[in-house]
C-alpha positions as CSV (number, residue, x, y, z in Angstrom):
1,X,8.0,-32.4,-8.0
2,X,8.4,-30.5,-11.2
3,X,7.0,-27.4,-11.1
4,X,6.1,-27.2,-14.5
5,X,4.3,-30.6,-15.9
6,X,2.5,-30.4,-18.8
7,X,2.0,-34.0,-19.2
8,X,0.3,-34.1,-16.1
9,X,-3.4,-33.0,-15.5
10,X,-3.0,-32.6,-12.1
11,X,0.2,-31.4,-11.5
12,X,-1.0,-27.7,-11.3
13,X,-4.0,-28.5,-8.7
14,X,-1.1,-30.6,-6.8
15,X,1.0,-27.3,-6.7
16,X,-1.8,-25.4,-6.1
17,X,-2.5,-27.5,-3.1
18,X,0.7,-27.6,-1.8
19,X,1.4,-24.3,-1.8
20,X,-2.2,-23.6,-0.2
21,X,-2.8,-21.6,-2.7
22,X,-6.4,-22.4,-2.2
23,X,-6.8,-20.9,0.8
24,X,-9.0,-17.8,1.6
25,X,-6.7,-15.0,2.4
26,X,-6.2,-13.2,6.0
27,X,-9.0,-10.9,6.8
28,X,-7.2,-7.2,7.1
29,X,-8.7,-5.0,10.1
30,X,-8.4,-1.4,10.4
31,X,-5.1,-0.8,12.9
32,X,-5.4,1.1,15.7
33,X,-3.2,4.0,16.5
34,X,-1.4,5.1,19.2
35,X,-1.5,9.0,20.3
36,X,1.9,9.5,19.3
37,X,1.2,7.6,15.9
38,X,-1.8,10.2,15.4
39,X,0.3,13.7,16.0
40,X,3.2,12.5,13.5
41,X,0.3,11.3,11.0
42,X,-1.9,15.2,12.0
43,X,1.6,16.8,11.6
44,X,2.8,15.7,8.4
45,X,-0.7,16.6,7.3
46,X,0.0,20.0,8.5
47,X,3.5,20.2,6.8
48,X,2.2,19.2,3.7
49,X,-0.9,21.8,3.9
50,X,1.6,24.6,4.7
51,X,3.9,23.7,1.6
52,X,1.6,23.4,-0.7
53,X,0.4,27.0,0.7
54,X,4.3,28.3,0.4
55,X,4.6,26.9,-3.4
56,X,0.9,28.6,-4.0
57,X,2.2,31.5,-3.0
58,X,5.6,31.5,-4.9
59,X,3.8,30.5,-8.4
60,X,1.6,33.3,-8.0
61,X,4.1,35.6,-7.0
62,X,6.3,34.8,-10.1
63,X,3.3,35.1,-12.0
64,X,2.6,38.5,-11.4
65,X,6.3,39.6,-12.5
């Protein structure tokens, strides 16, 4: 089939069939975490807490130069 038929008043329902485009998509549910998952996710939002506490402390300590 061409993909592109402009002479054709069907021919993009037909693709959109045939690629089931159509169809509702997949319902997305929440994943759940394993422990281990949870610490490196709690950790790196401890690293990221802590540096933006080091660069806070380094602007205002060049500020006051």
């Amino acid at each position: 089939m061409n993909y592109y038929d402009k002479d054709s008043e069907g021919a993009l329902a037909a693709l959109a069939q045939e690629e089931n485009w159509l169809a509702p998509p997949t319902e997305i549910t929440r994943v759940v975490l394993r422990p281990w998952q949870q610490a490196v996710f709690w950790g790196l939002r401890l690293y990221i807490m802590v540096m933006l506490a080091v660069m806070g402390w380094g602007f205002y300590h060049s500020m006051n130069r």
